[in-house]
PyMOL Python script that loads the backbone (N, CA, C, O; Angstrom):
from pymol import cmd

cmd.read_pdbstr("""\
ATOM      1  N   UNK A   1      -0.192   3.285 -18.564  1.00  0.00           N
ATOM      2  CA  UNK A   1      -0.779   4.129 -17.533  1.00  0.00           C
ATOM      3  C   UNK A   1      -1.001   3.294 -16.277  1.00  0.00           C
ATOM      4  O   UNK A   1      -1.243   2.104 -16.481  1.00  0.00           O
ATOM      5  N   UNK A   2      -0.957   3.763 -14.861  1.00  0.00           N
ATOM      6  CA  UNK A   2      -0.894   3.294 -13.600  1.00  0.00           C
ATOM      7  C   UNK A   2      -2.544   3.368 -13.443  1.00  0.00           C
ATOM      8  O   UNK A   2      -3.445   3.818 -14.150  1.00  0.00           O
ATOM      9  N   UNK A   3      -2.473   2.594 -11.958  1.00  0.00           N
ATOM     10  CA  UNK A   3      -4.117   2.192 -11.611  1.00  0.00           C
ATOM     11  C   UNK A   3      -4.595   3.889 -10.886  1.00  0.00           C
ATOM     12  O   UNK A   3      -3.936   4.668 -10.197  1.00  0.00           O
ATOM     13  N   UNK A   4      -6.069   3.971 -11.441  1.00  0.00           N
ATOM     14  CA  UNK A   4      -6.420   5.088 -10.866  1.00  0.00           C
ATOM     15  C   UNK A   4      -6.178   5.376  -9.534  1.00  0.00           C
ATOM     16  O   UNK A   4      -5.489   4.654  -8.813  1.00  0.00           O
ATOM     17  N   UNK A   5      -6.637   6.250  -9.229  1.00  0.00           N
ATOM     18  CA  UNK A   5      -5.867   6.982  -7.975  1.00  0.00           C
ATOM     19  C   UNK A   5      -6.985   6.260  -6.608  1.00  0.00           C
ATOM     20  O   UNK A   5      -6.518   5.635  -5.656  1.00  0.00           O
ATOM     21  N   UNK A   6      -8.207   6.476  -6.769  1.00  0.00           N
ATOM     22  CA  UNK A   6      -8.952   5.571  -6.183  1.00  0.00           C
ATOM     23  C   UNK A   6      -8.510   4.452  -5.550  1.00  0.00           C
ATOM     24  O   UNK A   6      -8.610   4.183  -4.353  1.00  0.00           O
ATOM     25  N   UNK A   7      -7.936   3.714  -6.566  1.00  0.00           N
ATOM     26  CA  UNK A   7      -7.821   1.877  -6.712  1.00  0.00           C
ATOM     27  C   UNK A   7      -6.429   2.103  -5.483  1.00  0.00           C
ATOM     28  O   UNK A   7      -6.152   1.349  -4.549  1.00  0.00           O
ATOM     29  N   UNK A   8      -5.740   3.383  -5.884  1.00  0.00           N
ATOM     30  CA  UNK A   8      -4.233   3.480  -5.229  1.00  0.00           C
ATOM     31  C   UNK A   8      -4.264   3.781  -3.518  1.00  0.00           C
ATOM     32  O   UNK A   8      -3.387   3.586  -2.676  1.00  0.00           O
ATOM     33  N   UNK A   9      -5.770   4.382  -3.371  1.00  0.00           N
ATOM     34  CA  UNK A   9      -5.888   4.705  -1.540  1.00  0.00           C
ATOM     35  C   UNK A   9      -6.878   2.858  -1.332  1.00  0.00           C
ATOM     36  O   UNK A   9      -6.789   1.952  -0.504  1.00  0.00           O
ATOM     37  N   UNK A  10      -7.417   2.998  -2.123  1.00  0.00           N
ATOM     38  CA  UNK A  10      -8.285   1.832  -1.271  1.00  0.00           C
ATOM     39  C   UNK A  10      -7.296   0.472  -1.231  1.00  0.00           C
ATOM     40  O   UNK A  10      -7.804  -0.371  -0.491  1.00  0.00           O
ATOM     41  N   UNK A  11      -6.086   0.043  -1.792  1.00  0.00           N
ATOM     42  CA  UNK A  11      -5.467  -0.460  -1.674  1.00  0.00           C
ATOM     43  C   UNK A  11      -4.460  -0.318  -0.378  1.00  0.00           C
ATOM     44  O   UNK A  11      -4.061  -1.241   0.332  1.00  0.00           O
ATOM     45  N   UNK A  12      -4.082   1.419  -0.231  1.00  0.00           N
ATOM     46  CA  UNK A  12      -3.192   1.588   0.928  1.00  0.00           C
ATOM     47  C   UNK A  12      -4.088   1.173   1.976  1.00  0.00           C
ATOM     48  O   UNK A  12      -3.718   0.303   2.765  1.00  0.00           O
ATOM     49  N   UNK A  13      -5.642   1.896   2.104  1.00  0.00           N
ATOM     50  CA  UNK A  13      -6.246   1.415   3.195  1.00  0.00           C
ATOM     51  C   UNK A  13      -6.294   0.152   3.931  1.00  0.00           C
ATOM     52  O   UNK A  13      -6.220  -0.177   5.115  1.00  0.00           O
ATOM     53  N   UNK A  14      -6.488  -0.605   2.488  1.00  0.00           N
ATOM     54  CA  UNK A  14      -6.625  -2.529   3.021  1.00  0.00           C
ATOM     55  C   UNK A  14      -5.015  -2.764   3.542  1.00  0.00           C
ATOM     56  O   UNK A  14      -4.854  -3.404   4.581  1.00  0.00           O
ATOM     57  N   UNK A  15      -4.294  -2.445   3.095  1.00  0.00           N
ATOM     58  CA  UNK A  15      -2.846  -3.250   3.457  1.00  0.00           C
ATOM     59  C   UNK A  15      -2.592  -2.682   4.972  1.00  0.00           C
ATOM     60  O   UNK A  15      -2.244  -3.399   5.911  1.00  0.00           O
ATOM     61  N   UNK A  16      -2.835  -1.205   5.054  1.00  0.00           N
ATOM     62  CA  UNK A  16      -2.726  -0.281   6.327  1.00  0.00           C
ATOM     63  C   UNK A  16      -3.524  -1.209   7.759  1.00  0.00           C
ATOM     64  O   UNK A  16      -3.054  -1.537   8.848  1.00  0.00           O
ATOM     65  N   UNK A  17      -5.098  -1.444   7.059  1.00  0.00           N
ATOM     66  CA  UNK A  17      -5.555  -2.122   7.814  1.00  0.00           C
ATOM     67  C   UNK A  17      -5.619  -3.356   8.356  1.00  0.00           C
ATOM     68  O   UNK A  17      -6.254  -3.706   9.350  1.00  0.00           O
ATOM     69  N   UNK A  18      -4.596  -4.306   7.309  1.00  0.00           N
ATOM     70  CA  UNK A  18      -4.672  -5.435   7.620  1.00  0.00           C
ATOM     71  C   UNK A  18      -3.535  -5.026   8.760  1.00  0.00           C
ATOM     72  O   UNK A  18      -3.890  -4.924   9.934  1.00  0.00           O
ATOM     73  N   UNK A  19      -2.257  -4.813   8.401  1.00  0.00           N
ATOM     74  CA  UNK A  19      -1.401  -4.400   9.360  1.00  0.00           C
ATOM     75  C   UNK A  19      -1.521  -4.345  10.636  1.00  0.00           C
ATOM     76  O   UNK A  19      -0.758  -4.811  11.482  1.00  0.00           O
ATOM     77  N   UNK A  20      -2.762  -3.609  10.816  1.00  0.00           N
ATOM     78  CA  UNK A  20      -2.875  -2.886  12.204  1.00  0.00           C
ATOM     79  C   UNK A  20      -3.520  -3.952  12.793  1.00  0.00           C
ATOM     80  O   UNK A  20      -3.414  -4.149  14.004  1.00  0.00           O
ATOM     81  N   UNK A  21      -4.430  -4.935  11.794  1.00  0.00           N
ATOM     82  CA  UNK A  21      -5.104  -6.261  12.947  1.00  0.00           C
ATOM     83  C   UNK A  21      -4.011  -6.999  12.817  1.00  0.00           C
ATOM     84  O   UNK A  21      -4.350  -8.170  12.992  1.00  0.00           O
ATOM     85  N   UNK A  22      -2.898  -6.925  12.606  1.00  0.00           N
ATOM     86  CA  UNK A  22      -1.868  -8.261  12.720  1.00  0.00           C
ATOM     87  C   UNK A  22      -1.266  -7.653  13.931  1.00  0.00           C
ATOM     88  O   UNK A  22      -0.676  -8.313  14.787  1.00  0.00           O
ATOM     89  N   UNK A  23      -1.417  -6.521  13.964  1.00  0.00           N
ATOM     90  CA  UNK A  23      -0.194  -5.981  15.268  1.00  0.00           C
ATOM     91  C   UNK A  23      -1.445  -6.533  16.467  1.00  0.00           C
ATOM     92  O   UNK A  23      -1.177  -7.393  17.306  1.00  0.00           O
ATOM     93  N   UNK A  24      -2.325  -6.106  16.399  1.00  0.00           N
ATOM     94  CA  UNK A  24      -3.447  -6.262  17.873  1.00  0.00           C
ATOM     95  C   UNK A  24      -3.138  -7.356  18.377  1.00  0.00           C
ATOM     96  O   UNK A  24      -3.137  -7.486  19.601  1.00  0.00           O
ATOM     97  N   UNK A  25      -2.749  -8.573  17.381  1.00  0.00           N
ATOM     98  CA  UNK A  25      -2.499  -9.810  18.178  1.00  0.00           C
ATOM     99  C   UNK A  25      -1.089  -9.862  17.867  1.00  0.00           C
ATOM    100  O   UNK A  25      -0.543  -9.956  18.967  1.00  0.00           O
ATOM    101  N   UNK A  26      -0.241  -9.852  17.010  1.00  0.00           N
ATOM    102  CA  UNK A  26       1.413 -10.478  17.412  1.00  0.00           C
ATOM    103  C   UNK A  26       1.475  -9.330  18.585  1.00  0.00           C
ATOM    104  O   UNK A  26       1.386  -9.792  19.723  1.00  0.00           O
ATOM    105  N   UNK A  27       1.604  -8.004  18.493  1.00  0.00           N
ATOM    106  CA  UNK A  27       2.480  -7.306  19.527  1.00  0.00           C
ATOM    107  C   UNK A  27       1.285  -6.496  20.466  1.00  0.00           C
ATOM    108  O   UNK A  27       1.737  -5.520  21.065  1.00  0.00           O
ATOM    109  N   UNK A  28       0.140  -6.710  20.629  1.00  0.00           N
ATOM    110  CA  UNK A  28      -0.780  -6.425  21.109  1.00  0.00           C
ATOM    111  C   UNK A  28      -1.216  -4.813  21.494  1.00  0.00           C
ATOM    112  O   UNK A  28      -1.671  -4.269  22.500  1.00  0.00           O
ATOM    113  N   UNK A  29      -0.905  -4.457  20.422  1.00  0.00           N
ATOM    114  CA  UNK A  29      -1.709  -3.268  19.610  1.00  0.00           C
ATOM    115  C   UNK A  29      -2.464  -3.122  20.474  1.00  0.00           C
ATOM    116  O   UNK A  29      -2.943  -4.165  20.918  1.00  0.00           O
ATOM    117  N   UNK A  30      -2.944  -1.737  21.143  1.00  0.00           N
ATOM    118  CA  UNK A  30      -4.592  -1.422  21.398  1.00  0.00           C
ATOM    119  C   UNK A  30      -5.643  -1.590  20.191  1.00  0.00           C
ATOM    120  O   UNK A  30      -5.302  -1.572  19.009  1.00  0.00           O
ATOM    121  N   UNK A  31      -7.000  -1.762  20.654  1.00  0.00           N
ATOM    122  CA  UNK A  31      -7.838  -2.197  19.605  1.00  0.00           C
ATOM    123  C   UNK A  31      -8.858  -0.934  19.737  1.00  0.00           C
ATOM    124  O   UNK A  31      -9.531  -0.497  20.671  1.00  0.00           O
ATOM    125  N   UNK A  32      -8.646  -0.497  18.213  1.00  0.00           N
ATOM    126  CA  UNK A  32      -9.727   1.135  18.727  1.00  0.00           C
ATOM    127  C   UNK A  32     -11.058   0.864  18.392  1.00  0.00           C
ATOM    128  O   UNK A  32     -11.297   0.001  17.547  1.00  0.00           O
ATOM    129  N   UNK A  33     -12.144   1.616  19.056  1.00  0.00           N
ATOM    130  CA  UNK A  33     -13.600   1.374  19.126  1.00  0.00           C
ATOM    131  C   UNK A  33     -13.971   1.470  17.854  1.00  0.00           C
ATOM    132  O   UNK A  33     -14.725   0.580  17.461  1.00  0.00           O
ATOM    133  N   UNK A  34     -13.721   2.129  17.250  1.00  0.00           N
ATOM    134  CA  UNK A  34     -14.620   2.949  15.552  1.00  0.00           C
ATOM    135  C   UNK A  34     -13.250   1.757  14.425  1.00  0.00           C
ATOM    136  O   UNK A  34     -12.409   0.905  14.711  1.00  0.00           O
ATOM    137  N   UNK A  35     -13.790   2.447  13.065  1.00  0.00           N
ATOM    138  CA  UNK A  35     -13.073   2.503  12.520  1.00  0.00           C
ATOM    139  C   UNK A  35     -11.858   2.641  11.822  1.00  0.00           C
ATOM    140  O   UNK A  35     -12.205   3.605  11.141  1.00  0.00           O
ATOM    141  N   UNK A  36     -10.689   2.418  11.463  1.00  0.00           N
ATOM    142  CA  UNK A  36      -9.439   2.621  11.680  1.00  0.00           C
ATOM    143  C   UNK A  36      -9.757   3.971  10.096  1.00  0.00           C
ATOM    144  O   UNK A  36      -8.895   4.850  10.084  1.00  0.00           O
ATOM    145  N   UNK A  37     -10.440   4.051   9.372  1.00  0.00           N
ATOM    146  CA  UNK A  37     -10.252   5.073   8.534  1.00  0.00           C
ATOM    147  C   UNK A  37     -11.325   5.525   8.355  1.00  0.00           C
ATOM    148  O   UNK A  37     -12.164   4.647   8.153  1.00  0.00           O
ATOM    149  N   UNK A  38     -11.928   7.134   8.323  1.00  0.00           N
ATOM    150  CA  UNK A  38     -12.874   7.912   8.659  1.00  0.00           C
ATOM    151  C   UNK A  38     -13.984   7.827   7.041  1.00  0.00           C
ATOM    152  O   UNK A  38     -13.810   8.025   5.839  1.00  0.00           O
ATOM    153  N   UNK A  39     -14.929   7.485   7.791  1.00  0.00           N
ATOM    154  CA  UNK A  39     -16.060   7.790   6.499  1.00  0.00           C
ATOM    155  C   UNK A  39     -15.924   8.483   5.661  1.00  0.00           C
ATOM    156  O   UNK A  39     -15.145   9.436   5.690  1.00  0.00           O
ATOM    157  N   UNK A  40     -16.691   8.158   4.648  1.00  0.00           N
ATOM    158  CA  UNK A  40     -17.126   9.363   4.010  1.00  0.00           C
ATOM    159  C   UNK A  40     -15.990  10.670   3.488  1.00  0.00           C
ATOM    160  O   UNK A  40     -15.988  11.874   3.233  1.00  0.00           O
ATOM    161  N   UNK A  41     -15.268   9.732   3.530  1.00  0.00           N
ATOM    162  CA  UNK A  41     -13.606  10.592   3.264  1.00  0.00           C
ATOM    163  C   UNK A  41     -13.645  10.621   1.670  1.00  0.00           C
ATOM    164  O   UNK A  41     -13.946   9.629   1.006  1.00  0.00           O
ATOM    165  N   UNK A  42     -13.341  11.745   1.175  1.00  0.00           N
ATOM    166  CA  UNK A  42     -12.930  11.736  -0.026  1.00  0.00           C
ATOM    167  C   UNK A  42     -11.551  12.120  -0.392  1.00  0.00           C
ATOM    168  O   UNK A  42     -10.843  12.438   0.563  1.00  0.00           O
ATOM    169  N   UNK A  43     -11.022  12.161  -1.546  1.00  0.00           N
ATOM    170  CA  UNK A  43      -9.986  12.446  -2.126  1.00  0.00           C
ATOM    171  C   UNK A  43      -9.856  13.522  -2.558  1.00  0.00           C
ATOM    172  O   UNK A  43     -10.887  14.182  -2.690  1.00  0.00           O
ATOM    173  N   UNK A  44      -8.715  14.058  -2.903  1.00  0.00           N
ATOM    174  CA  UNK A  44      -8.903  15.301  -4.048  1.00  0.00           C
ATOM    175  C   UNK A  44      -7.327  15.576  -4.508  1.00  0.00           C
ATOM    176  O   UNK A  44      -6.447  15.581  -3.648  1.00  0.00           O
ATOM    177  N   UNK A  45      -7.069  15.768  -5.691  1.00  0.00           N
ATOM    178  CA  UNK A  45      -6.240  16.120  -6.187  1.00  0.00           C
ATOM    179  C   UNK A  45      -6.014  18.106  -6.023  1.00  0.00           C
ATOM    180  O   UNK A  45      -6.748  19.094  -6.060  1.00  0.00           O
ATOM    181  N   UNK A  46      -4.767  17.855  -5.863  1.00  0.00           N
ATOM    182  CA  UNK A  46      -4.225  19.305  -5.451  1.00  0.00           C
ATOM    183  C   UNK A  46      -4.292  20.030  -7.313  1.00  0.00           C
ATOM    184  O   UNK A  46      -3.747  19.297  -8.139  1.00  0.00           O
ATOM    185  N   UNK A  47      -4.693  20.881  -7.667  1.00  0.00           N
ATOM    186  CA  UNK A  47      -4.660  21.634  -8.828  1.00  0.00           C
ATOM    187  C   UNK A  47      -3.137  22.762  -9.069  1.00  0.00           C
ATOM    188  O   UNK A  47      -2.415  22.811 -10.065  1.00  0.00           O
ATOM    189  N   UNK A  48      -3.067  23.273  -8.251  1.00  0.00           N
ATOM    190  CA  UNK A  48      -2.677  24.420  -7.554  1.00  0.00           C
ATOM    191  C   UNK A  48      -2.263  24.532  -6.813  1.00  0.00           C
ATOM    192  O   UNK A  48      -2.721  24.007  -5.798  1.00  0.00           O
ATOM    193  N   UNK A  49      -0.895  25.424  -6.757  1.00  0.00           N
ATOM    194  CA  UNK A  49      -0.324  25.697  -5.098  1.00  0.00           C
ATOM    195  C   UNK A  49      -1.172  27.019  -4.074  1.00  0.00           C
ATOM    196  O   UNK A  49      -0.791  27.389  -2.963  1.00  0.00           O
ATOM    197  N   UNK A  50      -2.650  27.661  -5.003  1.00  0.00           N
ATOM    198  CA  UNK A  50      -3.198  28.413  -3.569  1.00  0.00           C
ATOM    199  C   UNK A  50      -3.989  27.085  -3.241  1.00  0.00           C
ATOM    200  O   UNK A  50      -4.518  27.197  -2.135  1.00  0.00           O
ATOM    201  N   UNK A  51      -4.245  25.868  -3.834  1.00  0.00           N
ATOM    202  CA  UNK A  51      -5.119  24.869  -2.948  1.00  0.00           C
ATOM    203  C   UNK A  51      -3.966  23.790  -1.950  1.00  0.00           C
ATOM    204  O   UNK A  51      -4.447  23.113  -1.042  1.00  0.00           O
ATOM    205  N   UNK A  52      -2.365  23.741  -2.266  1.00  0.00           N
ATOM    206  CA  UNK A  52      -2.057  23.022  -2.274  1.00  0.00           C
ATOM    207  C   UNK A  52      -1.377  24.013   0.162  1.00  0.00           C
ATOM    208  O   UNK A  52      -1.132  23.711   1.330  1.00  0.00           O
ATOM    209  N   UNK A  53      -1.489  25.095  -0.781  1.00  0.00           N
ATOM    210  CA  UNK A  53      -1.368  26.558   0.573  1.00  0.00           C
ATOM    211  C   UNK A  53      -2.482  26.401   1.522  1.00  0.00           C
ATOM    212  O   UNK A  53      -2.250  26.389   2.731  1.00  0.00           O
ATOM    213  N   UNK A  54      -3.875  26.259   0.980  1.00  0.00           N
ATOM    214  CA  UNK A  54      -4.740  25.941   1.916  1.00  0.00           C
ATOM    215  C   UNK A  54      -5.191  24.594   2.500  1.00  0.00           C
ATOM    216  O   UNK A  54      -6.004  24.365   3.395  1.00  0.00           O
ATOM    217  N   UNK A  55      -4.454  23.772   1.760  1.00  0.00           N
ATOM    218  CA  UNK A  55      -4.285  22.464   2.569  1.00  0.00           C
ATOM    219  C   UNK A  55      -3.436  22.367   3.441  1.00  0.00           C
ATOM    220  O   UNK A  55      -3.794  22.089   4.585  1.00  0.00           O
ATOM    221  N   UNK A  56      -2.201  22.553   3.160  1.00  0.00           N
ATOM    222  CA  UNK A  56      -1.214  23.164   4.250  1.00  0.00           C
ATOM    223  C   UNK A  56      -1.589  23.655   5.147  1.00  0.00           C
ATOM    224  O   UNK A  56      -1.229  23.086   6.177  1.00  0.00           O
ATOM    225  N   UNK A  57      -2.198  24.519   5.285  1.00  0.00           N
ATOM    226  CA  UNK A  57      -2.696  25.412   6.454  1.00  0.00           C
ATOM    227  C   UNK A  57      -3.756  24.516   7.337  1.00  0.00           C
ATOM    228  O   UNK A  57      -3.679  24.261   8.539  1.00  0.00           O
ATOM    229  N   UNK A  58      -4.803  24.097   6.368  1.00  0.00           N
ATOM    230  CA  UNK A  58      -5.289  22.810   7.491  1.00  0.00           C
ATOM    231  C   UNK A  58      -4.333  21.814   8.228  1.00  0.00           C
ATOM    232  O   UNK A  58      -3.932  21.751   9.390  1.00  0.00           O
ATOM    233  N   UNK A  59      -4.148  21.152   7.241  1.00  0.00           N
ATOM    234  CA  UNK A  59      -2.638  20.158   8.422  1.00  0.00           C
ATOM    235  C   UNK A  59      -2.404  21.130   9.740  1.00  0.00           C
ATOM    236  O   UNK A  59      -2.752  20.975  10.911  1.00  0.00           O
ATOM    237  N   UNK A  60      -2.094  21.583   9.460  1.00  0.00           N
ATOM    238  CA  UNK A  60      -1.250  22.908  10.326  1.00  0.00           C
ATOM    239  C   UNK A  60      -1.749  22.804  11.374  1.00  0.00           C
ATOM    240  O   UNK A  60      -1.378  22.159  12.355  1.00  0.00           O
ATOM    241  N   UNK A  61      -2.887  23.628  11.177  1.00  0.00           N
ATOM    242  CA  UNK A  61      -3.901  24.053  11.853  1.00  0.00           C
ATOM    243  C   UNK A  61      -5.148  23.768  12.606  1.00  0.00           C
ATOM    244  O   UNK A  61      -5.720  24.523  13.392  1.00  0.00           O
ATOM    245  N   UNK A  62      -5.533  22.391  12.200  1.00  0.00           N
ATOM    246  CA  UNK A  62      -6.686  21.438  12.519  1.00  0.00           C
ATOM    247  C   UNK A  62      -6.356  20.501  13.770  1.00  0.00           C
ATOM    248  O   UNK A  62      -7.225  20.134  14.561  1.00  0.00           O
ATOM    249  N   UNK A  63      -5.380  20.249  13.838  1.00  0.00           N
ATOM    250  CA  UNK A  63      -5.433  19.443  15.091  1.00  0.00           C
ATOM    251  C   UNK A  63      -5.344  20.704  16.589  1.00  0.00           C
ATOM    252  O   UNK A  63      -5.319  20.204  17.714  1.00  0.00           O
ATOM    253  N   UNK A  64      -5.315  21.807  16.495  1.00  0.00           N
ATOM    254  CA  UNK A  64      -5.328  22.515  17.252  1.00  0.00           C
ATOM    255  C   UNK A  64      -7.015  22.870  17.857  1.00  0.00           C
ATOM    256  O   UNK A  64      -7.490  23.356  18.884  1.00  0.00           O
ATOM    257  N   UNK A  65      -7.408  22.460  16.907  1.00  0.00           N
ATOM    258  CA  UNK A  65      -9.302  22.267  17.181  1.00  0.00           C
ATOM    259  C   UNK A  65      -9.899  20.751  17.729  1.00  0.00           C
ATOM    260  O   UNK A  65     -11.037  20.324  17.535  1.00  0.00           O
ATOM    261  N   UNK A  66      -9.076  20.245  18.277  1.00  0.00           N
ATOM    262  CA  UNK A  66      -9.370  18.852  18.860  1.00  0.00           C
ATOM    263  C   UNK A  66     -10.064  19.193  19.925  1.00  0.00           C
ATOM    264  O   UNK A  66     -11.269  18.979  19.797  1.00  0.00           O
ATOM    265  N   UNK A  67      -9.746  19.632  20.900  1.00  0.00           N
ATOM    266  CA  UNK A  67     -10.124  19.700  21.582  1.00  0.00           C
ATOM    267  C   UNK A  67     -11.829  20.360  21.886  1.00  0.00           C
ATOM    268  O   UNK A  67     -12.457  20.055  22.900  1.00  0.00           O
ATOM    269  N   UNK A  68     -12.370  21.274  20.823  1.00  0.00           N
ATOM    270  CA  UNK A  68     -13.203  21.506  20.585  1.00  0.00           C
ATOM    271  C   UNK A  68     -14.259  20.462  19.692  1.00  0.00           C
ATOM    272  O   UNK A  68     -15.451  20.741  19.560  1.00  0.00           O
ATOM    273  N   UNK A  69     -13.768  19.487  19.228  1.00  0.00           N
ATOM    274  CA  UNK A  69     -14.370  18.668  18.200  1.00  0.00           C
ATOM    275  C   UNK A  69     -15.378  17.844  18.346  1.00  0.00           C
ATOM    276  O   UNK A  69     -15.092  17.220  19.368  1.00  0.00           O
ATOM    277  N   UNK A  70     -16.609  17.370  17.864  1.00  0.00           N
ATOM    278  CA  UNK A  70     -17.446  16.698  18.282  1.00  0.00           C
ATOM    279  C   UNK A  70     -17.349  15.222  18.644  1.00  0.00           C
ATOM    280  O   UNK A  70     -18.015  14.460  19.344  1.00  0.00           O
ATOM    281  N   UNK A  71     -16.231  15.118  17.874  1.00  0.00           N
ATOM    282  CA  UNK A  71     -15.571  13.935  17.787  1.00  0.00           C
ATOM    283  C   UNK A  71     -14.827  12.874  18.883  1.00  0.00           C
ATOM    284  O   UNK A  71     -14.780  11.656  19.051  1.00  0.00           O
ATOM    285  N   UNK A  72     -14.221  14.211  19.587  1.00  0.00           N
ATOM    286  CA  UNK A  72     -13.039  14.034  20.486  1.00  0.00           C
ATOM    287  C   UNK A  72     -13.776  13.613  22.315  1.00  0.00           C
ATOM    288  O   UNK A  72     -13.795  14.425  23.241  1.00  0.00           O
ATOM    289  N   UNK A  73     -14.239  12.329  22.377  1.00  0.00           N
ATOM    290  CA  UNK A  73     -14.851  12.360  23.457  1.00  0.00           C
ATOM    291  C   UNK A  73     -14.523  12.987  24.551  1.00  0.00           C
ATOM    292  O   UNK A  73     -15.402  13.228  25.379  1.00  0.00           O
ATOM    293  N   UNK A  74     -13.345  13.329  24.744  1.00  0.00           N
ATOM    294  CA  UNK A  74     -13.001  14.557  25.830  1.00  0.00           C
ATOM    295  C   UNK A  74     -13.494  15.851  26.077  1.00  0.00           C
ATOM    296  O   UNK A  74     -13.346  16.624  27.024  1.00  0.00           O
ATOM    297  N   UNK A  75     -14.254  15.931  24.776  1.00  0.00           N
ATOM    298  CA  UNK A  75     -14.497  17.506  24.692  1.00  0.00           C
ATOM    299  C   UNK A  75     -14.988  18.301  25.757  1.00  0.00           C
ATOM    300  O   UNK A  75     -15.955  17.985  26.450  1.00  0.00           O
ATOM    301  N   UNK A  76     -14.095  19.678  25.929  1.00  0.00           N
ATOM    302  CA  UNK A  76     -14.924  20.173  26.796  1.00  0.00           C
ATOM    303  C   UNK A  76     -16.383  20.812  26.303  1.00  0.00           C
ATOM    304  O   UNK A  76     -16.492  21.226  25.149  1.00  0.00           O
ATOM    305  N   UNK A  77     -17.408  20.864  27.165  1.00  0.00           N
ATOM    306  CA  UNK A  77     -18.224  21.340  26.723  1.00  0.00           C
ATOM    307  C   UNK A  77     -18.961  22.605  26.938  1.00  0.00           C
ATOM    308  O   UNK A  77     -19.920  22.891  26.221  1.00  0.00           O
TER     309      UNK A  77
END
""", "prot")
cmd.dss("prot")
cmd.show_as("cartoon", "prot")
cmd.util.cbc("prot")
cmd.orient("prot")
């Protein structure tokens, strides 16, 4: 049996992240203010294609709310 699924993102994260501080200095990457991967993020395994439909539809659909986002220091307000 393979390493839990856990062990399998927090691994992509570290390698993702080391990456991105090697680029800031060989090819001089912008360096972003926050975090390179969002808190409090969880996982979830897809069960189902109506969950796998309503994930889809987020992708989709969620970056079209940027601009509204609390997040997005541009926001209009």
């Amino acid at each position: 049996m393979g390493a839990p699924l856990h062990k399998i993102i927090q691994w992509f994260k570290t390698m993702t992240t080391n990456e991105y501080f090697k680029n800031i200095e060989k090819n001089n990457w912008p360096c972003l203010d926050g975090k390179l991967w969002q808190r409090n993020f969880y996982e979830h395994i897809i069960r189902n294609e109506n969950e796998l439909n309503t994930i889809r539809i987020y992708i989709r659909e969620n970056p079209l709310k940027w601009e509204e986002d609390e997040e997005n220091p541009n926001r209009i307000k």
